[in-house]
KEMARLUM-283134 format. One record per residue: residue in one letter; x, y, z of N, C-alpha, C in turn. Coordinates in steps of 0.001 Angstrom, whole numbers, padded with zeros to 6 digits, always signed. Layout:
N
aXYZXYZXYZ
...
# end
This chain:
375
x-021003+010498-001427-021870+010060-000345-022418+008702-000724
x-022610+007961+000109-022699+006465-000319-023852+005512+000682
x-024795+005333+000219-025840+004148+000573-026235+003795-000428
x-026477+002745-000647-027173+002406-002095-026351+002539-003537
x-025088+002630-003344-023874+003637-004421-024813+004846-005022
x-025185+005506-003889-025787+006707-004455-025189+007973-004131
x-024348+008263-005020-023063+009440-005478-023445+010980-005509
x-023234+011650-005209-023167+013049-005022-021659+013714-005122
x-021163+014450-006322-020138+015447-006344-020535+016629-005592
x-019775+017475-004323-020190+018186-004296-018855+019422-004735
x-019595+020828-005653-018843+021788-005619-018350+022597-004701
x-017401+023134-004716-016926+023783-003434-017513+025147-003556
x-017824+025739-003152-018176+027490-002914-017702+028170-002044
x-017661+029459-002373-017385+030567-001139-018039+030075+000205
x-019911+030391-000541-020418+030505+000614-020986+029384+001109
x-020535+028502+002033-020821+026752+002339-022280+026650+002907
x-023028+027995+003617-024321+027415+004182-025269+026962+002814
x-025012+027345+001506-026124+026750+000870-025495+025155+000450
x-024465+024395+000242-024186+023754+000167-024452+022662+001269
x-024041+023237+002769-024585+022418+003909-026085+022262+003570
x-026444+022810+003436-028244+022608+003377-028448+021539+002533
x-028087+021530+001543-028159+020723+000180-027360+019060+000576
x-026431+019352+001256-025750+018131+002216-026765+017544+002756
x-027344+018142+003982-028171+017984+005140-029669+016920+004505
x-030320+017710+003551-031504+017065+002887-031087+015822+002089
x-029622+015748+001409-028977+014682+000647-028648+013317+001673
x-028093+013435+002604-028201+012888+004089-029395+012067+004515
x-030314+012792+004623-031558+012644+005252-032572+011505+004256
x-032608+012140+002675-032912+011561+001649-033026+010336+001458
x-031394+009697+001250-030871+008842+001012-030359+007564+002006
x-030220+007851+003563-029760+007930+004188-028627+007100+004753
x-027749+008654+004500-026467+008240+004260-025757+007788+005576
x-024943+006408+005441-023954+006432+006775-022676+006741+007036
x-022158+007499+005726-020758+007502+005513-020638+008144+004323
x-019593+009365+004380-019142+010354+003347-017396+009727+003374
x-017222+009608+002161-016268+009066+001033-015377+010457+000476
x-014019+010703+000785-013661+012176+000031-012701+011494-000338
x-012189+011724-001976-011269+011664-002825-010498+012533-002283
x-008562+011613-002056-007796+012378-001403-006979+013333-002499
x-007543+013727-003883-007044+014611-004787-007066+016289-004295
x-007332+017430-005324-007255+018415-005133-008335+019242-004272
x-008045+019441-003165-009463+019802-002215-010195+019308-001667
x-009161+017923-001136-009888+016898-000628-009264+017670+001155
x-008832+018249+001478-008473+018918+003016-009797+019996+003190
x-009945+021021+002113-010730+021660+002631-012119+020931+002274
x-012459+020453+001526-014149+019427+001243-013898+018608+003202
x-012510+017713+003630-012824+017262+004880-013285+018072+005905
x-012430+019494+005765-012816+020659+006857-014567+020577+006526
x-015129+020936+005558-016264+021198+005207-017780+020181+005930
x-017083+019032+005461-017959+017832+005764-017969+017844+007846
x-016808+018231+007921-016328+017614+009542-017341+019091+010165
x-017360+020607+009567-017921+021583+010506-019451+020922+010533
x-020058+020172+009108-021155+020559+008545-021642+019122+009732
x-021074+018121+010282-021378+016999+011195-021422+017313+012925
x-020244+018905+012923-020514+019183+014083-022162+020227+014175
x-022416+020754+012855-023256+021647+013433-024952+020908+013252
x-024607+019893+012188-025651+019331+012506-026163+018190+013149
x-025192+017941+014092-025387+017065+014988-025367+016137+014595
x-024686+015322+013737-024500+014156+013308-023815+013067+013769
x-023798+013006+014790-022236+011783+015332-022507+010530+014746
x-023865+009828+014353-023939+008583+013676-022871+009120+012055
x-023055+009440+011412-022096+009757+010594-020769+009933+010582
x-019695+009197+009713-018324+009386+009332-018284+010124+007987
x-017193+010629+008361-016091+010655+007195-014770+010449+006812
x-014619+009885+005526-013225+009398+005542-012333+009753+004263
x-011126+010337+003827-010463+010442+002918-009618+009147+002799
x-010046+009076+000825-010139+007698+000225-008890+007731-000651
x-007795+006936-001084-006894+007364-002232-007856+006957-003049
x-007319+007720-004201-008441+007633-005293-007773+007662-006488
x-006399+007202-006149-005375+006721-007295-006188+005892-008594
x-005970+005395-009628-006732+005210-010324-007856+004752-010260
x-008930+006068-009855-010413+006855-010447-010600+007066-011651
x-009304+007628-012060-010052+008446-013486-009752+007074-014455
x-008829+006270-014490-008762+005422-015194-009936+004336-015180
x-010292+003762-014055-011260+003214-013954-012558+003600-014636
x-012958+005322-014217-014185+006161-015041-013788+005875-016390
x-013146+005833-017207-012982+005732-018622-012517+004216-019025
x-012566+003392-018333-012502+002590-018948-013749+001242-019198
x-013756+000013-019897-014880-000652-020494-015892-001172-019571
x-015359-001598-018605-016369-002130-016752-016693-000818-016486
x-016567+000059-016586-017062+001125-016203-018398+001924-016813
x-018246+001381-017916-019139+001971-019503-020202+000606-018877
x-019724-000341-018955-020783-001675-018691-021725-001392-017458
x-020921-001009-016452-022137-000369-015220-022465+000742-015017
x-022406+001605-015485-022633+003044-015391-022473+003409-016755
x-023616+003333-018265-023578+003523-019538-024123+005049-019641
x-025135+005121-018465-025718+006722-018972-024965+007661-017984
x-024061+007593-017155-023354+008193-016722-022281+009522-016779
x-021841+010161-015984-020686+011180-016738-019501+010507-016221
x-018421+010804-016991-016949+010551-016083-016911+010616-014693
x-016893+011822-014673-016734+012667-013249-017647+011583-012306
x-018790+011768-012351-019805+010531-011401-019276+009052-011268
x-018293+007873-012337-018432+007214-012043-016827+007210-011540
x-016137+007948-011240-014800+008272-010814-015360+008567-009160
x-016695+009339-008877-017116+009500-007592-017910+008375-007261
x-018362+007738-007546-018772+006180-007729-017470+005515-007113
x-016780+005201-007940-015336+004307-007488-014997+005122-006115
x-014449+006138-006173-014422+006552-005068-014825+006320-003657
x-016247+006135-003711-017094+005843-002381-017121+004202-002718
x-017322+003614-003206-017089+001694-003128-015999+001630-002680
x-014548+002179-002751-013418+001724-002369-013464+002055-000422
x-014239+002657-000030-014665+003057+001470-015333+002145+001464
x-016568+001458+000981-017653+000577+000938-016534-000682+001139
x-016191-001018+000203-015355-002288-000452-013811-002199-001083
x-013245-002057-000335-012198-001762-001524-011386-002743-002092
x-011649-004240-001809-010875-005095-003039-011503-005270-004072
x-013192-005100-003891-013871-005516-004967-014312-004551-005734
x-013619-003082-005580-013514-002093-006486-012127-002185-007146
x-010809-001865-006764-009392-002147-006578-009231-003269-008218
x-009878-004520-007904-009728-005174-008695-010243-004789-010441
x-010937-003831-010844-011525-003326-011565-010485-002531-012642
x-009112-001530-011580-008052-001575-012332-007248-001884-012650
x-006609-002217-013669-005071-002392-013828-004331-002434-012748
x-003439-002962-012062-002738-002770-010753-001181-001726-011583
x-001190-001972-012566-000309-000708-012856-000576+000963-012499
x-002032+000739-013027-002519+002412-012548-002793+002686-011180
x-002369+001820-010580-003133+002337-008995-001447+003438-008768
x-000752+003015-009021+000518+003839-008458+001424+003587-007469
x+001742+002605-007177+002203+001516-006231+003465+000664-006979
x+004339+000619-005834+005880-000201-006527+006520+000358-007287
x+007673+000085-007926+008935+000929-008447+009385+000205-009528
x+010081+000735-010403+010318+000351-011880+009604-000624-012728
x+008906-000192-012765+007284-000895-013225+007326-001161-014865
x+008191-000065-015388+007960+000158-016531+009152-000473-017060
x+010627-000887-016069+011695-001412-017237+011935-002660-016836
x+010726-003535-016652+011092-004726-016307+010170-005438-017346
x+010134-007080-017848+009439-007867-018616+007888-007610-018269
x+006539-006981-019258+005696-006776-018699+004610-007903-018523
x+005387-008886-019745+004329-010297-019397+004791-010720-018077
x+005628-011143-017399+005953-011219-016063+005227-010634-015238
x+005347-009086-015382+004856-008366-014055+003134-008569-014153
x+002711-008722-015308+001125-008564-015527+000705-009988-014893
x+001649-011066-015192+001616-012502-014579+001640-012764-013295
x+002496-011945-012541+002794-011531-010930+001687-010959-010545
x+001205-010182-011312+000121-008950-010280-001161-009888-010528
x-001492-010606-011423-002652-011555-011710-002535-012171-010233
x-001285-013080-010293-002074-014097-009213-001726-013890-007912
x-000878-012121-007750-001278-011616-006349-002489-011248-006582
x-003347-010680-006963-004795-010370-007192-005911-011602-006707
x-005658-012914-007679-006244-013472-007406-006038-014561-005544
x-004851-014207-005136-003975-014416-003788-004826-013872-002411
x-005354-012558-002722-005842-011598-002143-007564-011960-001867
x-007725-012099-003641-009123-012089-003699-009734-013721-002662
x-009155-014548-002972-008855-015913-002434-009393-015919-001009
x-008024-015348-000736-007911-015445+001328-009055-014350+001737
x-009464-013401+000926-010731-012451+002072-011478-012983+001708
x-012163-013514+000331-013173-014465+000264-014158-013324-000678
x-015134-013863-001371-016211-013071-001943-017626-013104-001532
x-018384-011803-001320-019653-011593-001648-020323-012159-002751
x-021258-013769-002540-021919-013551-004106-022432-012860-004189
x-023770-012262-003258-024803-011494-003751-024194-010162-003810
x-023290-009494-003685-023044-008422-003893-021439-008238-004851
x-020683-009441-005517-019678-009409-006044-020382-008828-007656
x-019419-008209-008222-019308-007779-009590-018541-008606-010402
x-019121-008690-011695-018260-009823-012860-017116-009844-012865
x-015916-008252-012902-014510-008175-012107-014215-008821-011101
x-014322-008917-010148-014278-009367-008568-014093-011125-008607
x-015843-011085-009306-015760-013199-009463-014719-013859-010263
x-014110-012773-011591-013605-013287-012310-012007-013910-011761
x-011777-013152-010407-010443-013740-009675-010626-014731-008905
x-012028-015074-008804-012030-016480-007133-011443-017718-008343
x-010987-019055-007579-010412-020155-008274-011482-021088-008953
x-011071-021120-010422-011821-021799-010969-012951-021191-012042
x-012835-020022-011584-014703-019203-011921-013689-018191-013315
x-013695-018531-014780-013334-017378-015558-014446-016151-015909
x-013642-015381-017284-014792-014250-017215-016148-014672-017673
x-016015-015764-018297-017774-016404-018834-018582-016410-018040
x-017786-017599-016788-018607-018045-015731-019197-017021-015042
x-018159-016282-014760-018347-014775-013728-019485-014124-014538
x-019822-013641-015611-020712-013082-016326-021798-014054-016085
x-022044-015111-016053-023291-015835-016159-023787-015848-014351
x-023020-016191-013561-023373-016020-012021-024129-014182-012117
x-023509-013413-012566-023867-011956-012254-025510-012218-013172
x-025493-012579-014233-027144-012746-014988-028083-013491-014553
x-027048-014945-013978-027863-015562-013412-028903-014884-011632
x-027869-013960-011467-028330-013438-010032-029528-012340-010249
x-029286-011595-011214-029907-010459-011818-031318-010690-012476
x-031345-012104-012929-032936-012703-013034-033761-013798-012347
x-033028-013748-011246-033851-015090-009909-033334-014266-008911
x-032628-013026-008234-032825-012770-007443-031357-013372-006435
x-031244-012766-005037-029733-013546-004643-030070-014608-004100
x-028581-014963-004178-028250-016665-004036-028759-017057-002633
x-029293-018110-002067-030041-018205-000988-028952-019743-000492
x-028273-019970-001183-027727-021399-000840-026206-021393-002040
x-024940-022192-001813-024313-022198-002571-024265-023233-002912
x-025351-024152-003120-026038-025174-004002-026589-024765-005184
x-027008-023641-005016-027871-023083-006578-027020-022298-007421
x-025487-022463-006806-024337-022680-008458-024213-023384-009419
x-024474-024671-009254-025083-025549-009673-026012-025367-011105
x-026826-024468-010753-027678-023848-011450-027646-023099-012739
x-026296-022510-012163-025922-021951-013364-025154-022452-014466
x-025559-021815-015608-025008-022314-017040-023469-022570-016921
x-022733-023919-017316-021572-023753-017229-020882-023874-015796
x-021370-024137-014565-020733-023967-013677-021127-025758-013077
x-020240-026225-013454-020277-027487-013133-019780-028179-012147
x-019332-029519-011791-019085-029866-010086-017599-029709-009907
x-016968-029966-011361-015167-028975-010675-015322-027757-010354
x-016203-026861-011378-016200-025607-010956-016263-025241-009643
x-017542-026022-009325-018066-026175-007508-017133-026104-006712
x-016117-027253-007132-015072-027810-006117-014102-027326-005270
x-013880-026420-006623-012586-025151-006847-013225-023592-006076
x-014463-023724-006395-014728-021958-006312-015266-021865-005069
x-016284-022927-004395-017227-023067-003560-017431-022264-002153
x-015563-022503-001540-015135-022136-000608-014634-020970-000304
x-014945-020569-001251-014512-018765-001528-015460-017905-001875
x-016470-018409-001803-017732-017729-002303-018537-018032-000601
x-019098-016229-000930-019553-016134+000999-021549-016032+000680
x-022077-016553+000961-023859-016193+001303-023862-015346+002897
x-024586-014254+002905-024153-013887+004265-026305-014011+004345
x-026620-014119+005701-027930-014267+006064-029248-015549+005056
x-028316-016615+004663-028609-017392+003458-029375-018636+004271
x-029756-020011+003768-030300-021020+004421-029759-021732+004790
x-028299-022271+005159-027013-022468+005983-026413-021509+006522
x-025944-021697+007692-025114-020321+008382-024020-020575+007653
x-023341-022152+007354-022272-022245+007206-021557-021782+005360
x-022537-021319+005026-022420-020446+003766-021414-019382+003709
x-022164-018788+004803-021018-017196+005328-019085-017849+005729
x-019112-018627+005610-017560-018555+006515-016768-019456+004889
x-015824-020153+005253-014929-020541+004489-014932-021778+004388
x-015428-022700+005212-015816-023834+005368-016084-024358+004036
x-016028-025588+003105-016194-025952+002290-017641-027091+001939
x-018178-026680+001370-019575-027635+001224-019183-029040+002090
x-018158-029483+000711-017926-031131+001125-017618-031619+002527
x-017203-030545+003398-017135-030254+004815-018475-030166+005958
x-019418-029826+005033-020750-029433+006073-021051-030502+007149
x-020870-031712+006506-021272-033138+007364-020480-033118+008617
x-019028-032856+008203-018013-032787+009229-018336-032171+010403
x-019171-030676+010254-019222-029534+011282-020908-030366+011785
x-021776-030513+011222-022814-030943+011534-022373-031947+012538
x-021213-032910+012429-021380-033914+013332-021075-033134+014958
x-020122-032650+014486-019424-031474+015397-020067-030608+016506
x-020920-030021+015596-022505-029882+016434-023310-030445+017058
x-023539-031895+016733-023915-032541+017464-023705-033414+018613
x-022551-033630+018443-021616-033849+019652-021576-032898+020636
x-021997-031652+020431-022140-030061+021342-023644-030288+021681
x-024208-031097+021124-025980-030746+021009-026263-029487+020917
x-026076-028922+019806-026014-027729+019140-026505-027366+017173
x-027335-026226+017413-027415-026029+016105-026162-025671+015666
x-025948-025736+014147-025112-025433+013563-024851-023691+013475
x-026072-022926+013740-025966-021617+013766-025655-021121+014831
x-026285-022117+016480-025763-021452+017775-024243-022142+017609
x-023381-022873+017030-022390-023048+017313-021656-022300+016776
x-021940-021509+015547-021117-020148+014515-021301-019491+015776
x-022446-019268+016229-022681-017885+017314-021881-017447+018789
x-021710-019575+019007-020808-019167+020292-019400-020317+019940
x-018165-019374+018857-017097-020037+018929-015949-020622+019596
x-016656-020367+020795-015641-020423+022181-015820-022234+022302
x-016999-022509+022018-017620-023872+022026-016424-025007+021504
x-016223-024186+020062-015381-025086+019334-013874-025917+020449
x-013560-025282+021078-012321-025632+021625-012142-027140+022627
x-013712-026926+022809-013746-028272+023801-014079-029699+023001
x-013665-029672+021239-014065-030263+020802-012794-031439+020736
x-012151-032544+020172-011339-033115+019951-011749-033672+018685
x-010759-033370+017903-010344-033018+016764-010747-034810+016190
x-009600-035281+017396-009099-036661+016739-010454-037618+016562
x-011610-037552+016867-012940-038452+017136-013423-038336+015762
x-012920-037143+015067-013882-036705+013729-012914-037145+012792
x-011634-037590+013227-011179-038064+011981-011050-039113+010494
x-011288-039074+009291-011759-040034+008386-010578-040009+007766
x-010715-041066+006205-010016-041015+005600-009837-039755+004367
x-011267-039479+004344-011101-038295+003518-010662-036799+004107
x-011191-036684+005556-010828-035663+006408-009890-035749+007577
x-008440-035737+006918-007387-035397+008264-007260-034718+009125
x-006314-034886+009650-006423-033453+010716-006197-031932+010611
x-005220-031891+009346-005175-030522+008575-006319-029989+008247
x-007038-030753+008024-008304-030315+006636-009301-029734+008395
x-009728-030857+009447-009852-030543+010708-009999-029642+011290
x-008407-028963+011481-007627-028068+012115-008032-026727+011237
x-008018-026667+010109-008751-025559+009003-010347-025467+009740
x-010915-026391+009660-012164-026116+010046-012546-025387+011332
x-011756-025824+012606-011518-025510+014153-011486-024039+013656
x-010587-023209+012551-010234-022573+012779-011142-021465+012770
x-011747-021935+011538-012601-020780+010366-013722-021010+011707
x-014151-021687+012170-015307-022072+013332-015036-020892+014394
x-013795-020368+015058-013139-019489+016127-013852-018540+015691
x-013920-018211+014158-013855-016703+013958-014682-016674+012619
x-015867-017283+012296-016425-017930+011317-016572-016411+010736
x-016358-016349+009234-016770-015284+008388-015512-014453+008539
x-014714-014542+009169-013827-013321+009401-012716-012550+008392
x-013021-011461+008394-012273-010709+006992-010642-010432+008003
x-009812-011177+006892-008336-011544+007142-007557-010139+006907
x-008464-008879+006427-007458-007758+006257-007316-007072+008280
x-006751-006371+008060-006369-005673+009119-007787-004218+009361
x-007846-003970+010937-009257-002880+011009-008759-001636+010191
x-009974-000817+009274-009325+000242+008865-009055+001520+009865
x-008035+001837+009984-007743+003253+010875-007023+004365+009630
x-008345+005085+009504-007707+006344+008910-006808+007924+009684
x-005697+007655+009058-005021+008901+009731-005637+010347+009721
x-005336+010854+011385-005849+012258+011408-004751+013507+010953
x-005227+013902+009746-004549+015114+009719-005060+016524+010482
x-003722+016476+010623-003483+017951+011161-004200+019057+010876
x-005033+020385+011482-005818+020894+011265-004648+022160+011034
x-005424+023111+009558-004284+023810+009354-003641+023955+008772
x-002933+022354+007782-001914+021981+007661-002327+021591+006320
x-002568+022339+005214-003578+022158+003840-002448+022551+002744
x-000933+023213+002621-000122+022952+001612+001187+022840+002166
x+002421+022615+001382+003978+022420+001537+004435+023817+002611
x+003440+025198+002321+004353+026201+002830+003659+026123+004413
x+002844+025508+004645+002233+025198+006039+003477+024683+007118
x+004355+023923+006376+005138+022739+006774+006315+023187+007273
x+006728+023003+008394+008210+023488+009039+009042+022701+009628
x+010338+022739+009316+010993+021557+009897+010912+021233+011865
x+010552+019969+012088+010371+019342+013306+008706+019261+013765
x+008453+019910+012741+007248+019739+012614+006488+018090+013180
x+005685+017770+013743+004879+016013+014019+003781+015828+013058
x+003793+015041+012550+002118+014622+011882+002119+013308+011451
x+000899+013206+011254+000385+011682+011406-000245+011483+009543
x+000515+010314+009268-000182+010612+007469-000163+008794+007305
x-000020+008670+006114-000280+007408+005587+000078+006486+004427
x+001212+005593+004835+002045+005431+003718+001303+004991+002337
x+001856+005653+001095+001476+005605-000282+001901+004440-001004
x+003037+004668-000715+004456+003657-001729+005422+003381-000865
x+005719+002056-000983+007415+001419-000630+008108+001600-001878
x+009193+002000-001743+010118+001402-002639+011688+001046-002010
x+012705+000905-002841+013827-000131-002500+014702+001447-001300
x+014180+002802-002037+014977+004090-000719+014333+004422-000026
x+012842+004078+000064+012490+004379+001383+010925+004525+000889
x+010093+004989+001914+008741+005337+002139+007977+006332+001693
x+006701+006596+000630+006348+007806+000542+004665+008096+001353
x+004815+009149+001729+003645+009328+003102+002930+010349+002801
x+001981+010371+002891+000789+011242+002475+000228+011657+003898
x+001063+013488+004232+000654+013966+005218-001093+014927+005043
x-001282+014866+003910-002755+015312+004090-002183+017068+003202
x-000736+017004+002102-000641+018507+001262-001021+018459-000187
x-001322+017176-000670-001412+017006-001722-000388+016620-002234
x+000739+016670-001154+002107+015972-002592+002816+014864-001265
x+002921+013875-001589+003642+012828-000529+004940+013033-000514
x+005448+013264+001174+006876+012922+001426+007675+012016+001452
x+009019+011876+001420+009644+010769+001644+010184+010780+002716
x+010477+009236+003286+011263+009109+004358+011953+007988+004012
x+013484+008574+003685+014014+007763+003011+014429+006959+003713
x+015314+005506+003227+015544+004177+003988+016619+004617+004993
x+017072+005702+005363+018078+005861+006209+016968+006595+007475
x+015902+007188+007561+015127+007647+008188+014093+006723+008538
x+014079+005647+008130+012865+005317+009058+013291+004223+010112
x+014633+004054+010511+014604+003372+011968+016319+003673+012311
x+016251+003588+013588+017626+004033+014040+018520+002598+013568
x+017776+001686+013388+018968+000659+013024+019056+000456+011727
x+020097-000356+011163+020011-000180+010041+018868-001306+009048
x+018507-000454+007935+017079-001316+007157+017701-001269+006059
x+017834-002739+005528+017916-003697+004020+016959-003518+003493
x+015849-003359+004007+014459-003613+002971+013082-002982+003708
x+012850-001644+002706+011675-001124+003941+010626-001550+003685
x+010533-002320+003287+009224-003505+003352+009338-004500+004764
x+010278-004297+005150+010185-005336+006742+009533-003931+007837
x+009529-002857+007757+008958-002157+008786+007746-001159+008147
x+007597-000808+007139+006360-000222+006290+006109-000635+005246
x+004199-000620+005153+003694-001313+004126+002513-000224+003738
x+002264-000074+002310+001157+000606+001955-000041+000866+002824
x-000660+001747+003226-002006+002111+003510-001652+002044+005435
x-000170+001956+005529-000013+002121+006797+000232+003309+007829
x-000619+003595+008946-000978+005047+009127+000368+005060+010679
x+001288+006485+010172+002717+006567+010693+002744+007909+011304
x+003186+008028+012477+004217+009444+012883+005421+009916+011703
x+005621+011156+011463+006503+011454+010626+007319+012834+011324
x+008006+013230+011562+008597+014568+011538+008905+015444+010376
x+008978+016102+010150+009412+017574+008997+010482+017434+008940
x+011509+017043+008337+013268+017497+008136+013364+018527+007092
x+012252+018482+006489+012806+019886+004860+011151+019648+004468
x+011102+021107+003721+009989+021636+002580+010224+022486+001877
x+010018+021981+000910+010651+022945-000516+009354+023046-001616
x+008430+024297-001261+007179+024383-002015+007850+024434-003475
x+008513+025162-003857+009064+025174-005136+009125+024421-005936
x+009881+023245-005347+010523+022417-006062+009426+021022-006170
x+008224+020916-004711+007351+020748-004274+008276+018718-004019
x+009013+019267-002535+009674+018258-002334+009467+018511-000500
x+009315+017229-000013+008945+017032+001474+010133+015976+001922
x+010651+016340+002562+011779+015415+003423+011296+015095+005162
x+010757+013883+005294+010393+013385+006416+011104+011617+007178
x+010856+011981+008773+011882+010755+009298+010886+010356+009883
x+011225+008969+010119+010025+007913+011524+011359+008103+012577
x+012663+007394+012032+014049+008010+012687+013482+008786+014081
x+013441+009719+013920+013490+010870+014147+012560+010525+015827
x+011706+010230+015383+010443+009569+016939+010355+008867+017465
x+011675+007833+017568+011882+006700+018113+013120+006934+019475
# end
């Protein structure tokens, strides 16, 4: 359960009304806007649980959502973990990670190894300085284009924006932790070590949200502010009613503002981030509804429909997490009637899919599923 990263394991029991109760006051307490369930062992019936305990207590401001929670436990045991959570148990800061990755999930994500999350294929027989080199500066690729929270980024998180290493990143987090949050991204500056390349490099990737520039929050680059200010004024407009109404931007012409230091690229970047100032570049989250009912392999019958959520690509096909605890495949001959070279051109991780049943084999604890099949 999560406001404040304030965590609650709950045990499962026979009898759920004393547990709802204990929910209900935990809720109320804290007050929670959103329950977080680890999609591990008993994460179907804990959803049944949470979903009766929202109908009966009338909760509709409240969600819930099942989280992968692929490396949790690695994260709980490892040294960032000990650093923020020292008096802690395992178990709690594994339910910790858990609910931030609902909260935030690049700026938890980044915390593990991208080996342990469980993602991609032959991981293990390829050059690992390479792959550790690859996954770095997709990491830092990622971290880049959505942009960071200062006042709420962690020393992990900063340590990927451009320019900012783990020193720097450690001194922004101390520096924040004894003056309080950043009110301007002028008072980087400020900090030990973070000097005007640093600035130069990191500036624009670092977000102030409700700070003493609007233009803090978006992507816009300091050395840019003059640019948009003029921009504004040519609108006879504050700089904050013009974030507010981006429709404005369009009637602007580009070419009047042009200098030698600011082309029309650099411009055209600005127009843009202005449309949609602050805007997070991932896609809306839609979590898949599982099937009610439908809680192991022997549930499962061929032609069966359900709606799950891809885990893994690899080079034969798709693995999908219908909500049994063990992900199916739909191999590269099943997921489109035409033929697919690469199922990375039609499915991508965390993408929520129709599947049909072709086979279930509790035994062997093997799921054979088509997209094929619904088209």
């Amino acid at each position: 359960f999560l406001e404040h990263s304030v965590i609650y394991p709950l045990e499962p029991k026979n009898d759920t009304s004393g547990a709802a109760k204990i929910l209900a006051s935990l809720v109320q307490k804290h007050n929670v806007r959103a329950i977080a369930i680890g999609n591990g062992t008993g994460s179907r019936e804990s959803a049944a649980f949470v979903q009766d305990f929202l109908r009966e207590f009338r909760r509709p401001d409240l969600f819930s959502v099942v989280v992968n929670e692929s490396g949790a436990s690695v994260y709980s045991a490892s040294e960032i973990a000990r650093q923020e959570f020292p008096d802690l148990d395992l178990t709690v800061r594994g339910a910790i990670s858990i609910a931030r990755r609902l909260q935030d999930p690049l700026a938890e994500l980044v915390k593990i190894d991208p080996k342990s999350i469980g993602v991609g294929q032959y991981q293990h027989d390829v050059d690992q300085r390479k792959l550790n080199s690859t996954l770095e500066n997709t990491v830092e690729t990622c971290v880049n284009r959505v942009g960071v929270d200062l006042n709420t980024a962690s020393f992990a998180l900063l340590r990927h924006v451009a320019g900012i290493n783990e020193r720097t990143a450690q001194r922004i987090v101390e520096f924040r932790n004894e003056n309080g949050r950043f009110r301007s991204r002028v008072q980087l500056m400020a900090v030990s070590g973070f000097g005007p390349k640093t600035f130069e490099q990191a500036a624009g990737f670092l977000r102030i949200r409700a700070g003493d520039n609007p233009l803090d929050m978006t992507a816009v680059h300091p050395e840019s502010y003059p640019i948009v200010e003029k921009i504004a004024a040519s609108l006879s407009l504050a700089i904050g009613d013009l974030i507010a109404k981006p429709a404005l931007v369009e009637k602007v012409k580009l070419e009047d503002f042009q200098t030698e230091r600011a082309g029309m690229f650099t411009l055209r970047d600005i127009q843009e981030e202005l449309r949609k100032p602050g805007r997070d570049p991932r896609e809306k989250f839609v979590a898949p509804q599982f099937q009610a009912g439908i809680k192991e392999i022997s549930d499962l019958t061929p032609g069966m429909v359900l709606e799950g959520v891809v885990t893994n690509v690899t080079n034969f096909g798709a693995f999908v997490d219908v909500g049994v605890h063990q992900d199916g495949l739909v191999h590269v001959s099943e997921l489109s009637s035409r033929f697919v070279k690469d199922p990375y051109e039609l499915v991508k991780v965390g993408q929520v899919v129709r599947v049909q049943v072709l086979g279930a084999d509790p035994k062997a604890k093997r799921i054979s599923l088509s997209m094929k099949a619904l088209q």
